[in-house]
ROKOL-895695 format. One record per atom (N, C-alpha, C): y, z negated, x negated; residue in one letter; residue number from 1. Coordinates in Angstrom, 3 decimals. Layout:
N
[[Y, Z, X], "a", NUM]
...
***
This chain:
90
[[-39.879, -190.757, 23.661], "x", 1]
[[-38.547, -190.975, 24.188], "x", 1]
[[-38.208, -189.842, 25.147], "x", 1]
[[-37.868, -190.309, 26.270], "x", 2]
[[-37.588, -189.141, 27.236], "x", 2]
[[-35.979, -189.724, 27.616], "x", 2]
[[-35.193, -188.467, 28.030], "x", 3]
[[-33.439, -188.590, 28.458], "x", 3]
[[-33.534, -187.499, 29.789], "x", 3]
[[-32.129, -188.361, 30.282], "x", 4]
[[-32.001, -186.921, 31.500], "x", 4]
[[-30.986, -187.557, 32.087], "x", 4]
[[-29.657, -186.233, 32.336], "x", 5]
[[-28.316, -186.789, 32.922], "x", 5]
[[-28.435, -187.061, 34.040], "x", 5]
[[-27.404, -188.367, 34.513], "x", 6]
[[-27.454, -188.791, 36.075], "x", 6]
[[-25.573, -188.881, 35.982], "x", 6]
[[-25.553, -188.717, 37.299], "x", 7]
[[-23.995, -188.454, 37.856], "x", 7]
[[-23.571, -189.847, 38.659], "x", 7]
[[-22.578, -190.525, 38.438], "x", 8]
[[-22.586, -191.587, 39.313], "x", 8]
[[-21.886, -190.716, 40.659], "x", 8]
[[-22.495, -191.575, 41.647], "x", 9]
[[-22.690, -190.469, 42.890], "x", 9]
[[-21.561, -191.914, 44.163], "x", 9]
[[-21.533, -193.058, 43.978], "x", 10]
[[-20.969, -193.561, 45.429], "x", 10]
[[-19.234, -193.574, 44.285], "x", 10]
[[-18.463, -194.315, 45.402], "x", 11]
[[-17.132, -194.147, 45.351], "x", 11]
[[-16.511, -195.342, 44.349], "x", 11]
[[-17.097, -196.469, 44.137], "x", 12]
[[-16.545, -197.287, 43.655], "x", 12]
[[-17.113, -197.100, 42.035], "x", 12]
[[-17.755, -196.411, 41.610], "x", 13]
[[-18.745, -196.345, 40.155], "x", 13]
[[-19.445, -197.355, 39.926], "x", 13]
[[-19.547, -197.571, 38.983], "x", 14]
[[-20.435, -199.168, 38.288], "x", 14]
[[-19.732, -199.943, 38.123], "x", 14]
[[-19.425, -200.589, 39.598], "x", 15]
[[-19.271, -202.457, 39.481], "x", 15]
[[-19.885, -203.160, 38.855], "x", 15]
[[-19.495, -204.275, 39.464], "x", 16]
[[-20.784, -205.479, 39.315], "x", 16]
[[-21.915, -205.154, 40.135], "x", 16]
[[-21.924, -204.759, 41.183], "x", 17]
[[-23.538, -204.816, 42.121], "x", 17]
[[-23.979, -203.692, 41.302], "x", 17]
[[-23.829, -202.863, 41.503], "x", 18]
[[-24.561, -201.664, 40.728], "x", 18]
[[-25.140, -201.843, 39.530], "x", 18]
[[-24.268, -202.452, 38.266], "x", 19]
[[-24.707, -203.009, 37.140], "x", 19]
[[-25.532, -203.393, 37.022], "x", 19]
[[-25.698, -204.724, 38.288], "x", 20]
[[-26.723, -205.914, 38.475], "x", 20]
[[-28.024, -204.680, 38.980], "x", 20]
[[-27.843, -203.863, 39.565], "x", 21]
[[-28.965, -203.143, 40.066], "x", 21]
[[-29.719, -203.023, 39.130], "x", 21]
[[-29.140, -201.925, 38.495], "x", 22]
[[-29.558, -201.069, 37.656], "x", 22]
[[-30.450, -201.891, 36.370], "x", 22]
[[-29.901, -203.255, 35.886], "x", 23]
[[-29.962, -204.148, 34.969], "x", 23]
[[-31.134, -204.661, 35.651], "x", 23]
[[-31.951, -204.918, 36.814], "x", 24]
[[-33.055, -205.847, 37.638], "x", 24]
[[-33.840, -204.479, 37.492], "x", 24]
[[-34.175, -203.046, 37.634], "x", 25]
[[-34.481, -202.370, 37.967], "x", 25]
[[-35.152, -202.010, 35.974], "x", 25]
[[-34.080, -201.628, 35.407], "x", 26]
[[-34.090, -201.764, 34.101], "x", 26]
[[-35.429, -202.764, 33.222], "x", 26]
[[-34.931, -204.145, 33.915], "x", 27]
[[-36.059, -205.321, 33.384], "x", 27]
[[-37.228, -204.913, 33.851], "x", 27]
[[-37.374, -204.782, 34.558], "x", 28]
[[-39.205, -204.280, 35.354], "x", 28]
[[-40.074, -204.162, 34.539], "x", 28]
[[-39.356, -203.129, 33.341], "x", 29]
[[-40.595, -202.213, 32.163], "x", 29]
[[-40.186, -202.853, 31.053], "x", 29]
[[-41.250, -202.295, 30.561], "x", 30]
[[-41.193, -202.764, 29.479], "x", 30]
[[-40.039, -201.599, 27.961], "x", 30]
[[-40.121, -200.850, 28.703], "x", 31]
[[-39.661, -199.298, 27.823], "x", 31]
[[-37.878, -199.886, 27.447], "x", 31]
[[-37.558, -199.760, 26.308], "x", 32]
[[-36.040, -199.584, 25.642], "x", 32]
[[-34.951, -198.616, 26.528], "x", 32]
[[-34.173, -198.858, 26.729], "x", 33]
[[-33.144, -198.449, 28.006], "x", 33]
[[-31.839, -198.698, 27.107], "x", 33]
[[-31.393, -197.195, 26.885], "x", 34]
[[-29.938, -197.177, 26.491], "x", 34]
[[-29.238, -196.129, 27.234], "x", 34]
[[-27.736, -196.175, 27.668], "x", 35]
[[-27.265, -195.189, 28.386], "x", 35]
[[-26.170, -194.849, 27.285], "x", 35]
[[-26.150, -193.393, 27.309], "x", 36]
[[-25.007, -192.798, 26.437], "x", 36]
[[-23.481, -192.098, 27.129], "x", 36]
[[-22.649, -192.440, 27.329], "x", 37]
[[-21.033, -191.904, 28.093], "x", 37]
[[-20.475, -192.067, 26.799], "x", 37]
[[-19.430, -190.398, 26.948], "x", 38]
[[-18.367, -190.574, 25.927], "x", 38]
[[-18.554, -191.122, 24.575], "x", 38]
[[-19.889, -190.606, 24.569], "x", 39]
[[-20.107, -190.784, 22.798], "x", 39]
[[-20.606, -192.344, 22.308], "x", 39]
[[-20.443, -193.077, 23.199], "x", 40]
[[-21.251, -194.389, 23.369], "x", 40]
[[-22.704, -194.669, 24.000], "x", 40]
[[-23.378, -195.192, 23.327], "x", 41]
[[-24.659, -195.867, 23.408], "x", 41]
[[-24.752, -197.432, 23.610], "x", 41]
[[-24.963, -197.692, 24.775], "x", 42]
[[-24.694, -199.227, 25.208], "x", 42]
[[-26.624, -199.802, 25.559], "x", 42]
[[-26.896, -200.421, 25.314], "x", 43]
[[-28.364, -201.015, 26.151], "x", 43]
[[-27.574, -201.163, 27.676], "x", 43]
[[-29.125, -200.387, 28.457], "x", 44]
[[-28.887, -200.217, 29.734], "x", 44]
[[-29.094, -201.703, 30.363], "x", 44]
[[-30.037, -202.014, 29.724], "x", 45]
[[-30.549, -203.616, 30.582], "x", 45]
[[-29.217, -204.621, 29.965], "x", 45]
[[-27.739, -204.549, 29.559], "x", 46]
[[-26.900, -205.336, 29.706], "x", 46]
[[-25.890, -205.200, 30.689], "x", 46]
[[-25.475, -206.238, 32.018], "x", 47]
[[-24.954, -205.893, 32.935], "x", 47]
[[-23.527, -205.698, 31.825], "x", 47]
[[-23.016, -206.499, 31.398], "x", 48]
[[-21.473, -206.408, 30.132], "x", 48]
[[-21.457, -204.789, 29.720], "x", 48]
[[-22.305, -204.145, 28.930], "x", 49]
[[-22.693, -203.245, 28.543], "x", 49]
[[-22.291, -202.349, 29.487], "x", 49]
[[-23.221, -201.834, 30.794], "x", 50]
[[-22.752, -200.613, 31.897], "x", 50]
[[-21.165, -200.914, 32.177], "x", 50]
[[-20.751, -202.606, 32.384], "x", 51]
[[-19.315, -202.729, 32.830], "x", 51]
[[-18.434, -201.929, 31.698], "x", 51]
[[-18.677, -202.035, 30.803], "x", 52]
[[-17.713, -201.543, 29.482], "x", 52]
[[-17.921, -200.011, 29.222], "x", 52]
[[-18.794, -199.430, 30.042], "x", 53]
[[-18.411, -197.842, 30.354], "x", 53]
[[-17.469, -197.348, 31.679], "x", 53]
[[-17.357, -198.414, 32.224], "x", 54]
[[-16.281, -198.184, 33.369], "x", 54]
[[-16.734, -196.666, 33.961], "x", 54]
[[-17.422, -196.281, 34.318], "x", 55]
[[-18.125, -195.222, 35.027], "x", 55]
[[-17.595, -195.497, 36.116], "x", 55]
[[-16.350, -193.895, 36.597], "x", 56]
[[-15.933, -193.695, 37.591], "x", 56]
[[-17.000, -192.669, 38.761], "x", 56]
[[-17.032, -192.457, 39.865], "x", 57]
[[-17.641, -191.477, 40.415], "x", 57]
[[-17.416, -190.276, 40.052], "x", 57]
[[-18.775, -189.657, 39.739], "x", 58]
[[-18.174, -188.176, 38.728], "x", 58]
[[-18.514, -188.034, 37.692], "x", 58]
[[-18.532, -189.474, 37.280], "x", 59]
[[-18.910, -189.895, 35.628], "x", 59]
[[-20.521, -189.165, 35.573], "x", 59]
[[-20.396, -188.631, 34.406], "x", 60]
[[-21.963, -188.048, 33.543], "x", 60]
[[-22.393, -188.814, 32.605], "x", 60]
[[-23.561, -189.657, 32.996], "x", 61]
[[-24.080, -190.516, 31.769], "x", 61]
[[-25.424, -189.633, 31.572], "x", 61]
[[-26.225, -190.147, 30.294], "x", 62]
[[-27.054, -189.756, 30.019], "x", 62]
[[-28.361, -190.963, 29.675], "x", 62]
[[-29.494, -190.887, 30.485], "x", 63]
[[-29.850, -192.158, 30.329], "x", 63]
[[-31.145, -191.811, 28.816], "x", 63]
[[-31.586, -193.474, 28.815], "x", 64]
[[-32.372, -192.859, 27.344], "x", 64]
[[-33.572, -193.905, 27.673], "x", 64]
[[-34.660, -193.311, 27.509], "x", 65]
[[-35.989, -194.564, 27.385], "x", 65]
[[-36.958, -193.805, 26.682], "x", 65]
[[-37.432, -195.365, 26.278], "x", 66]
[[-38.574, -195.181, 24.871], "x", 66]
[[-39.159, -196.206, 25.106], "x", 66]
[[-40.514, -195.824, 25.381], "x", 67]
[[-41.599, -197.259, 25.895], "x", 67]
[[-43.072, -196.348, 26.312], "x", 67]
[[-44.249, -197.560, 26.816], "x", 68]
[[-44.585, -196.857, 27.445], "x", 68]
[[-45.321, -196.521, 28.889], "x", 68]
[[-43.654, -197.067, 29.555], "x", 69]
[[-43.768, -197.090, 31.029], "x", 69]
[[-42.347, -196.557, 30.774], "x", 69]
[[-42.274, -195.090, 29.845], "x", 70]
[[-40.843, -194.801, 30.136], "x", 70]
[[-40.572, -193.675, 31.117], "x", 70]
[[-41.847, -193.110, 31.695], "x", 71]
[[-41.990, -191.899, 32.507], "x", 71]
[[-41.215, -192.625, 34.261], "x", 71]
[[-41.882, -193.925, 34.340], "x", 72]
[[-42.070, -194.544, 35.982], "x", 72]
[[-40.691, -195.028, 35.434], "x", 72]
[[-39.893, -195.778, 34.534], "x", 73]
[[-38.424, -196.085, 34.408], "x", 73]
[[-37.935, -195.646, 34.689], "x", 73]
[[-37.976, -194.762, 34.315], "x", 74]
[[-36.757, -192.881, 34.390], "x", 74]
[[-36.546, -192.960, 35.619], "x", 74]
[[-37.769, -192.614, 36.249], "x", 75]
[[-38.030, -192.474, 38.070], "x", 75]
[[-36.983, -193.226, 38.507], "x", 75]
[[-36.729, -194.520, 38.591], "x", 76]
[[-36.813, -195.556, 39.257], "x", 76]
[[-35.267, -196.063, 38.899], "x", 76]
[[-35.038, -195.662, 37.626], "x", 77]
[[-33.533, -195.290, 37.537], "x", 77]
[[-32.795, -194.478, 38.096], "x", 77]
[[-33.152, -193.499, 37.485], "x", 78]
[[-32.559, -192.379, 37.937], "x", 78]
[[-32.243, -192.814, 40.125], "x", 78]
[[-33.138, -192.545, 40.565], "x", 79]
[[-33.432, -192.767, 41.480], "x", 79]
[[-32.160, -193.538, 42.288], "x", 79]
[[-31.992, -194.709, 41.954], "x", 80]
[[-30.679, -195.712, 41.944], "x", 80]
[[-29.371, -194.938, 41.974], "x", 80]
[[-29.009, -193.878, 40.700], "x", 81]
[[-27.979, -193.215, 40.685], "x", 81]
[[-28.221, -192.212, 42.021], "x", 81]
[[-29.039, -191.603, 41.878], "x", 82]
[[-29.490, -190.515, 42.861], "x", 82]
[[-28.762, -190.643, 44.296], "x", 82]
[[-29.206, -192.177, 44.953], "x", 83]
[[-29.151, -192.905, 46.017], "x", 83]
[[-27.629, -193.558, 46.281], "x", 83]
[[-27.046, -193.369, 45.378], "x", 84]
[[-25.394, -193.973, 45.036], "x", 84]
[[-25.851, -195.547, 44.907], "x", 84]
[[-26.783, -196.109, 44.314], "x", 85]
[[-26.997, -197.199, 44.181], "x", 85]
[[-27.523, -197.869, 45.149], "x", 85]
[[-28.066, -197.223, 46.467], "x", 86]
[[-29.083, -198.259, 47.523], "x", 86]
[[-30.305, -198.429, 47.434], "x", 86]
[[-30.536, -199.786, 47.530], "x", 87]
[[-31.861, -199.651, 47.514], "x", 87]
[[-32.734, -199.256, 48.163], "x", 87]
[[-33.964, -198.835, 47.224], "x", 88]
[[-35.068, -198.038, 48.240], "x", 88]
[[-36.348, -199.347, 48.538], "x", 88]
[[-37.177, -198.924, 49.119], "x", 89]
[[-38.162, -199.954, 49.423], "x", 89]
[[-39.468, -199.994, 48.723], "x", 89]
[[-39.563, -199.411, 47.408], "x", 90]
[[-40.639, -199.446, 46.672], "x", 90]
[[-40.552, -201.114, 45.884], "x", 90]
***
């Protein structure tokens, strides 16, 4: 199991598109995906789930994976927040 904080970085936080990102990006692997805010643990791969942390810009989540393609997840998550949610071309 590997973790590591990400900052939501664009202006609107986790909408719906972002959710949906993160949730398509999420499915890829096979590795367990939970994000922790404010003392909550939600599964990352539910778009309902990220909506119900209402993550403003600013917001500090902490992401969580356990698999074992959880090293290239991380990446590829993280990555998403990193980017304020654009996509890259991998």
């Amino acid at each position: 199991m590997i973790r590591k904080k990400v900052t939501v970085q664009n202006a609107a936080g986790i909408h719906a598109r972002p959710a949906s990102l993160i949730v398509k990006e999420a499915t890829r692997f096979e590795s367990e995906f939970h994000v922790h805010m404010y003392g909550y643990r939600i599964n990352g791969k539910s778009i309902l789930g990220l909506l119900t942390l209402a993550a403003e810009e600013g917001a500090e989540l902490e992401l969580e994976l356990d698999g074992p393609d959880e090293e290239e997840a991380m990446e590829r998550i993280a990555t998403l927040f990193n980017n304020g949610f654009k996509m890259t071309d991998k």
